[in-house]
C-alpha positions as CSV (number, residue, x, y, z in Angstrom):
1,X,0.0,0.0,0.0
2,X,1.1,3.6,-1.2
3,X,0.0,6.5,0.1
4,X,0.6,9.9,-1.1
5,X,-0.2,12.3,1.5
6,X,0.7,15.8,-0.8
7,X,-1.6,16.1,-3.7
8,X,-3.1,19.5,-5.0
9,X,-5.7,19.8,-7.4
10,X,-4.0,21.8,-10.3
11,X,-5.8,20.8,-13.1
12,X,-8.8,22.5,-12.5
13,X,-10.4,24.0,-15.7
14,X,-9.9,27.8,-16.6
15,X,-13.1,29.1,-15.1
16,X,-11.7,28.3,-11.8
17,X,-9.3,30.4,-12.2
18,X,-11.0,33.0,-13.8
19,X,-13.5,33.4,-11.1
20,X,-10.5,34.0,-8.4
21,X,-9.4,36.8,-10.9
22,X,-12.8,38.1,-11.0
23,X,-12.7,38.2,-6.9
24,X,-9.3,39.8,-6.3
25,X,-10.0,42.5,-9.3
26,X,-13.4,43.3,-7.4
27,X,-11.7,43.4,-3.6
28,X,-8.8,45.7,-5.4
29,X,-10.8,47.9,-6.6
30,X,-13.7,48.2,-4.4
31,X,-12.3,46.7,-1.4
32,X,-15.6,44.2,-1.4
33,X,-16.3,40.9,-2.2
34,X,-17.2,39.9,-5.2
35,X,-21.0,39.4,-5.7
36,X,-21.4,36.7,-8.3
37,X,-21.5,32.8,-7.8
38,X,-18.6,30.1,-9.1
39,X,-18.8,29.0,-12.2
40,X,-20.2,25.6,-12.8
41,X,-17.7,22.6,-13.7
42,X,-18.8,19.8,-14.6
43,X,-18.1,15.8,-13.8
44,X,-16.3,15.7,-17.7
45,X,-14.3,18.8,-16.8
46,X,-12.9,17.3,-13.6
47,X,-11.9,14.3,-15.1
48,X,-10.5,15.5,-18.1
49,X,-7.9,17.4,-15.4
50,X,-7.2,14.2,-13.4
51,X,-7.1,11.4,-15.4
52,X,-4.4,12.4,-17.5
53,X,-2.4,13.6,-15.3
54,X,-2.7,13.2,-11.4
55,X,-4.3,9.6,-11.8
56,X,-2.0,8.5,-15.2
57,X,0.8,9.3,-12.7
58,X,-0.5,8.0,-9.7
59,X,-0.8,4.4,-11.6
60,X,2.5,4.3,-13.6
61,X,4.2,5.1,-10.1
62,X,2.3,2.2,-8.4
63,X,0.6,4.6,-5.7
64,X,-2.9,3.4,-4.4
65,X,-4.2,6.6,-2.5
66,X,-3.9,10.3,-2.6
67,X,-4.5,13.2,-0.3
68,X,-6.1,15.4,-2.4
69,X,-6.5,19.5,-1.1
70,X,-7.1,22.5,-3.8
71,X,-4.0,23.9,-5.2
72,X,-1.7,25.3,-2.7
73,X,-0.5,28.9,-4.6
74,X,-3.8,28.9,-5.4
75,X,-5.2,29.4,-1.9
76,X,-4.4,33.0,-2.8
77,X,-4.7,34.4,1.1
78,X,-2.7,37.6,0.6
79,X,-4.7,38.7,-2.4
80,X,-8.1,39.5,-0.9
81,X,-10.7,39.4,2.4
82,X,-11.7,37.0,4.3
83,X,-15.3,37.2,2.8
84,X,-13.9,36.7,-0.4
85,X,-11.9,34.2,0.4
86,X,-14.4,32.5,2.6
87,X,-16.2,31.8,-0.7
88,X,-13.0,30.9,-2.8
89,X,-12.3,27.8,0.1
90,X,-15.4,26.6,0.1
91,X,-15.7,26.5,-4.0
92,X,-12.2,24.8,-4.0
93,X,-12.9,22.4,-1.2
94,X,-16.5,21.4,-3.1
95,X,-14.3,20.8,-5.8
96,X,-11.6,18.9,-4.7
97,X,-14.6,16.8,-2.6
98,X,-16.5,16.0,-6.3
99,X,-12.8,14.7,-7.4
100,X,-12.7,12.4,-4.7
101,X,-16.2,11.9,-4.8
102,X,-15.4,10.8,-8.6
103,X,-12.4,8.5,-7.4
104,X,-13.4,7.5,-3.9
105,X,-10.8,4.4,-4.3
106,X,-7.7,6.4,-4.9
107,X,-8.4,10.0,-3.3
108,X,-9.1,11.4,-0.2
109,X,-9.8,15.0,0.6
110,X,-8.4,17.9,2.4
111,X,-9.3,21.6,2.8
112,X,-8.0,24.5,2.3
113,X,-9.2,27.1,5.0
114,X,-10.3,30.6,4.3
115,X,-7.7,32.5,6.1
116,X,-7.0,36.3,5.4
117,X,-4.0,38.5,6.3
118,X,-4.3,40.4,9.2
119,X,-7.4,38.4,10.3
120,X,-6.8,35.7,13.3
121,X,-8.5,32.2,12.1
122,X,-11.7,32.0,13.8
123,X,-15.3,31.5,13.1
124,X,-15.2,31.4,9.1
125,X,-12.0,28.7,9.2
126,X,-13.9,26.9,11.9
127,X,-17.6,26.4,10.0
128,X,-15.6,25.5,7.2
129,X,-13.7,22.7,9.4
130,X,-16.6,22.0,10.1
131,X,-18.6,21.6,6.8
132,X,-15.5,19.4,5.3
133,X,-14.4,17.3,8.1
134,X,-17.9,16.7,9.8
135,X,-20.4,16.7,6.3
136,X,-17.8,15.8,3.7
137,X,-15.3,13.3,5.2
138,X,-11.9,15.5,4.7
139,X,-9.2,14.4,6.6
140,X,-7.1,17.3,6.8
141,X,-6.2,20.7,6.3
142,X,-3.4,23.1,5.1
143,X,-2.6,25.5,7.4
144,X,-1.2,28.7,6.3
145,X,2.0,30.1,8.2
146,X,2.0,33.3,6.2
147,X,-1.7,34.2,5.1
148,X,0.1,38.1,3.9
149,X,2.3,36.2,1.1
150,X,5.7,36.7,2.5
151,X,6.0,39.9,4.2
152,X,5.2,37.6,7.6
153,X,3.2,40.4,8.8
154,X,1.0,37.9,11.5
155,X,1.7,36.2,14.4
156,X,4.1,33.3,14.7
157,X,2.8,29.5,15.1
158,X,3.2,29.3,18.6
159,X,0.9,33.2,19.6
160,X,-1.3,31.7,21.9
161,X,-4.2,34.1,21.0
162,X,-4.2,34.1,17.5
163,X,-3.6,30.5,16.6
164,X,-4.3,28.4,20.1
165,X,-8.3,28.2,19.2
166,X,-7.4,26.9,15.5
167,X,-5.5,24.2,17.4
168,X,-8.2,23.1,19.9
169,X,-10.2,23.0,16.9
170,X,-8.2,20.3,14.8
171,X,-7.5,18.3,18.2
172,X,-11.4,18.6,18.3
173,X,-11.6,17.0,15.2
174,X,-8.9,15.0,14.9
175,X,-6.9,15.8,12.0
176,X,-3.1,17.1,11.2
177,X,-2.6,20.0,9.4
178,X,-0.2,20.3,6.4
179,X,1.7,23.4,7.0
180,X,1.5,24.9,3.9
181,X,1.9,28.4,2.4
182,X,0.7,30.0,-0.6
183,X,1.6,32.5,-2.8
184,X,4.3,35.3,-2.3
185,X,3.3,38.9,-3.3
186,X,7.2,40.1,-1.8
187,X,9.4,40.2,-4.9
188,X,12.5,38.9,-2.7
189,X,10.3,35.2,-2.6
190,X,9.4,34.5,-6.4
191,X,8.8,31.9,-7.9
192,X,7.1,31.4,-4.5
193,X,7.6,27.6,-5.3
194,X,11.2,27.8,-5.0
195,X,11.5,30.3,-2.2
196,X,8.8,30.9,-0.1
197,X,7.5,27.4,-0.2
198,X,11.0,25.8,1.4
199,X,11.2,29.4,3.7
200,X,7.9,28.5,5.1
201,X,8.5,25.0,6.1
202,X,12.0,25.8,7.6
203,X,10.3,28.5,9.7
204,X,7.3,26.6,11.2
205,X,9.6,23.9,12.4
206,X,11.6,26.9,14.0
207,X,8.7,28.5,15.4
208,X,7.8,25.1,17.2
209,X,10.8,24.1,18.2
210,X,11.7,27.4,20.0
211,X,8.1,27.1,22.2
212,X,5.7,25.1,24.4
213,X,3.3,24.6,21.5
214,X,3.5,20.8,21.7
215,X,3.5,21.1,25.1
216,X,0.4,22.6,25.3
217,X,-0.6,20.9,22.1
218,X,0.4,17.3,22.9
219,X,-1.6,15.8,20.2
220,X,-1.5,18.5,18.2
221,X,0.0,17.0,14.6
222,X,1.8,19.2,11.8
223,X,3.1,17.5,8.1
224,X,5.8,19.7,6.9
225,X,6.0,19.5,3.3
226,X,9.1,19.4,0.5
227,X,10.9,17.4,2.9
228,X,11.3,19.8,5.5
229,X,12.8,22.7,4.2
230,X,16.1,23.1,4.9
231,X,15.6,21.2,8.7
232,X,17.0,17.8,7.5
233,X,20.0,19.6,5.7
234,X,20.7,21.5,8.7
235,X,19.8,19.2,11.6
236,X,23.1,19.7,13.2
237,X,22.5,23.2,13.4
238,X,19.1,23.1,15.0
239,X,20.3,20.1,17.6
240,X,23.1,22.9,18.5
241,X,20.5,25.5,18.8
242,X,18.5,24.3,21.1
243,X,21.1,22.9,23.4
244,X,22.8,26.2,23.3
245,X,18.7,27.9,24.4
246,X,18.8,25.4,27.0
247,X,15.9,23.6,25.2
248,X,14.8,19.8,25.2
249,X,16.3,17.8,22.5
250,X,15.0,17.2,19.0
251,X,13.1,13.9,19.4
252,X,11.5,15.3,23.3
253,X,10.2,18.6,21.7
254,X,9.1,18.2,18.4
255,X,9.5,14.8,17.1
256,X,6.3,13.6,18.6
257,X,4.3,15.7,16.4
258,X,5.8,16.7,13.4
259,X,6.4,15.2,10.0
260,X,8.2,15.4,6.8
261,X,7.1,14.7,3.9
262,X,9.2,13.0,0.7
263,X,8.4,16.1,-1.8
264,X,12.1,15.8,-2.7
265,X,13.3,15.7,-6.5
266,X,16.7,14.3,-6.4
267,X,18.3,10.8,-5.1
268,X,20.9,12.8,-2.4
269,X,18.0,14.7,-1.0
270,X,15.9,11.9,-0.6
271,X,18.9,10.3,1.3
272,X,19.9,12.9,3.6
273,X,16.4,13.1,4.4
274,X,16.2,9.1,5.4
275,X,19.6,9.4,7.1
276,X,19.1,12.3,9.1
277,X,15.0,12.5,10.3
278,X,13.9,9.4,12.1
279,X,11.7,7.1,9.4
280,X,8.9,7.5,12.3
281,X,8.3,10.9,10.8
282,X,8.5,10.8,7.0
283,X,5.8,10.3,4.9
284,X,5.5,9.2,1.4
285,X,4.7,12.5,-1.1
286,X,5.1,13.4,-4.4
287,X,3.4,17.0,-4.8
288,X,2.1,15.1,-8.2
289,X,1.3,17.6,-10.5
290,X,3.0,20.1,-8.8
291,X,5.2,22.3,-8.7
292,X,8.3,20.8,-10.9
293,X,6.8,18.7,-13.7
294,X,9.6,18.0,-16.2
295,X,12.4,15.0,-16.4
296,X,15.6,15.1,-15.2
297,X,18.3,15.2,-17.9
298,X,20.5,13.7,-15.9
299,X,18.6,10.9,-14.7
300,X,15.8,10.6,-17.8
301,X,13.3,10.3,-14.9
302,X,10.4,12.6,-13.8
303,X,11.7,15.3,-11.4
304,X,8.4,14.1,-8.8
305,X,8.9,10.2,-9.4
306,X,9.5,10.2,-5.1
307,X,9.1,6.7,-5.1
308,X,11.3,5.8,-7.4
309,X,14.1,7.7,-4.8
310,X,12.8,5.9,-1.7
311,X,12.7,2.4,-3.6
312,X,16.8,3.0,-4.7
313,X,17.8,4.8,-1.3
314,X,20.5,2.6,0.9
315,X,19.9,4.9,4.1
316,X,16.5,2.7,4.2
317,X,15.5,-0.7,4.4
318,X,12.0,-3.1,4.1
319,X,10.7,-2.2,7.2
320,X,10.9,1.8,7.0
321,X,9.8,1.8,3.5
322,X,6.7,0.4,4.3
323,X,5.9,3.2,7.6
324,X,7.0,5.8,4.9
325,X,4.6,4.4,2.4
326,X,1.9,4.1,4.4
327,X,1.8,3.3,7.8
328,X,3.0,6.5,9.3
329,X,0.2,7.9,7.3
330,X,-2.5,5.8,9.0
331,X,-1.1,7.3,12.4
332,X,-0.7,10.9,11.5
333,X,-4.6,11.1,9.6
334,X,-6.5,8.7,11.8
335,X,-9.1,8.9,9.7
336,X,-7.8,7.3,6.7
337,X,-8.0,4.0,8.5
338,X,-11.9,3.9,7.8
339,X,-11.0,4.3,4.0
340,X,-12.2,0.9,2.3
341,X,-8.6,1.0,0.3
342,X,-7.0,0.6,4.1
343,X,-8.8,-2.0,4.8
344,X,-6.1,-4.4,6.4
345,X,-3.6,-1.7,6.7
346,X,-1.5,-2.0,9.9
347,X,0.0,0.6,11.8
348,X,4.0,-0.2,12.0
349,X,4.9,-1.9,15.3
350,X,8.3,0.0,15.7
351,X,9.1,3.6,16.0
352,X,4.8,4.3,14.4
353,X,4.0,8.0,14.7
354,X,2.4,8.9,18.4
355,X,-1.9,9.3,18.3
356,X,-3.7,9.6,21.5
357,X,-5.9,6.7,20.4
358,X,-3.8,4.0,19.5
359,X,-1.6,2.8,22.3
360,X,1.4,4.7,21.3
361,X,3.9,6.5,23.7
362,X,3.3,10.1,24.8
């Protein structure tokens, strides 16, 4: 069993797009949302953007399941209100739920949350929780670290009033959060893909590891995406760190609840990434169809062919393959175990990935 816990929807067809234009035209220059409903897309539209491309992939790689959220530099925070962009989630999550609803054997959906720069995530991100997790079986969400598009202009992770009740709210419900940024509207961070993607995920892990967020969140659960950042490159560096701030070690302050994932597009990154972070707290991801698309001349593989990396990697063997394939997954989104393509699934016996409900060590 494979499962891919980073998929976006990117294949969406134009009007999708078009109506986020229409919205962030309309806030510009009125400073209100837009007052016109999403354009219609039908069943033949959505499939015509998967099947060729997410699920060709998906079955030439040999991976069974997907978690499927709207696309990530699409969540567009920065670009408008949180009225407008109230709407824009809930169009993209009904979307990406219809998609999985189309594919219920080899997708699974998470949300995307209306958050809005400036604005602390409250009773809009929470109905919308809500309506996905409790009425339309999502089993995750992407958080935003940077809702202003990379002038980092709210709170850090670990501000206790802006972020704690969006935290009591996914222990409510059960479900990690992929901490995931958008788009960058600083200049110094484009393509945001290359920059700001890799700058968010370095500085959540920072932000957590420099507070009591875990402590106060104990089964609290974040997936930090494109392996990391630059954490597992620089592990040494954040060991020395938080010895020298008189902080607990690595694996007592953060390990417990954080995750990598392997959205990694080259053989030594994949390694490093096996060698350095514990295999408890990788998971298998391929950002497939994402953000680098092409083949590597040097290889003649596909750039996002993350399988293909773990498969050849020496810093791994049998037994943490299969947790990075799938079983850590089943411990860091609990609800996937109810999926039918589960079904006979185990959770790994060593080293599995601590969940208040299934016997694990706190």
């Amino acid at each position: 069993m494979i499962i891919d816990v980073h998929g976006h929807f990117t294949t969406t067809p134009p009007q999708v797009a078009g109506f986020r234009k229409r919205q962030v035209e309309t806030f510009a220059r009125t400073g209100l949302a837009l007052d016109e409903p999403p354009p219609r897309v039908t069943d033949e539209e959505i499939r015509a953007g998967i099947e060729p491309n997410q699920l060709r992939k998906m079955n030439e790689r040999g991976v069974d399941l997907t978690i499927f959220s709207p696309r990530a530099i699409g969540m567009d925070h920065h670009n408008a209100d949180e009225a407008s962009n109230a709407v824009w989630a809930r169009y993209c999550n009904d979307l990406v739920a219809r998609a999985c609803g189309l594919y219920p054997d080899r997708f699974v959906p998470a949300c995307q949350l209306p958050q809005a720069a400036g604005v602390p995530p409250r009773d809009r991100v929470f109905e919308e929780l809500d309506r996905c997790v409790g009425e339309r079986g999502f089993v995750a969400a992407n958080l935003n670290p940077d809702p202003s598009g990379g002038h980092w202009s709210d709170p850090p992770l670990w501000d206790r009033q802006w972020w704690y009740p969006l935290y009591e709210k996914l222990v409510a419900l059960d479900i990690p959060a992929m901490i995931h940024v958008s788009g960058s509207c600083n200049p110094n961070f484009n393509p945001a893909v290359a920059s700001h993607y890799l700058n968010g995920d370095t500085a959540a892990f920072v932000q957590c590891m420099t507070s009591d967020l875990f402590k106060d969140f104990p089964t609290l659960r974040f997936v930090i995406p494109h392996g990391g950042g630059a954490v597992p490159y620089h592990w040494g560096r954040y060991r020395g760190i938080a010895q020298d701030m008189g902080l607990p070690p690595l694996e007592e302050s953060v390990l417990k609840n954080l995750y990598f994932d392997t959205c990694v597009y080259h053989q030594p990154g994949i390694d490093l990434l096996l060698e350095v972070v514990p295999a408890a707290n990788i998971l298998f991801a391929s950002e497939t169809v994402g953000a680098v698309q092409g083949v590597d001349p040097q290889t003649g593989q596909a750039f996002d062919d993350t399988r293909r990396y773990i498969d050849a990697s020496r810093s791994g063997n049998a037994t943490s393959r299969e947790q990075i394939f799938s079983g850590n997954a089943l411990g860091v989104y609990p609800r996937l175990r109810s999926h039918p393509a589960c079904a006979g699934c185990e959770l790994p016996s060593v080293g599995r990935p601590h969940h208040p409900l299934d016997g694990a060590a706190s």
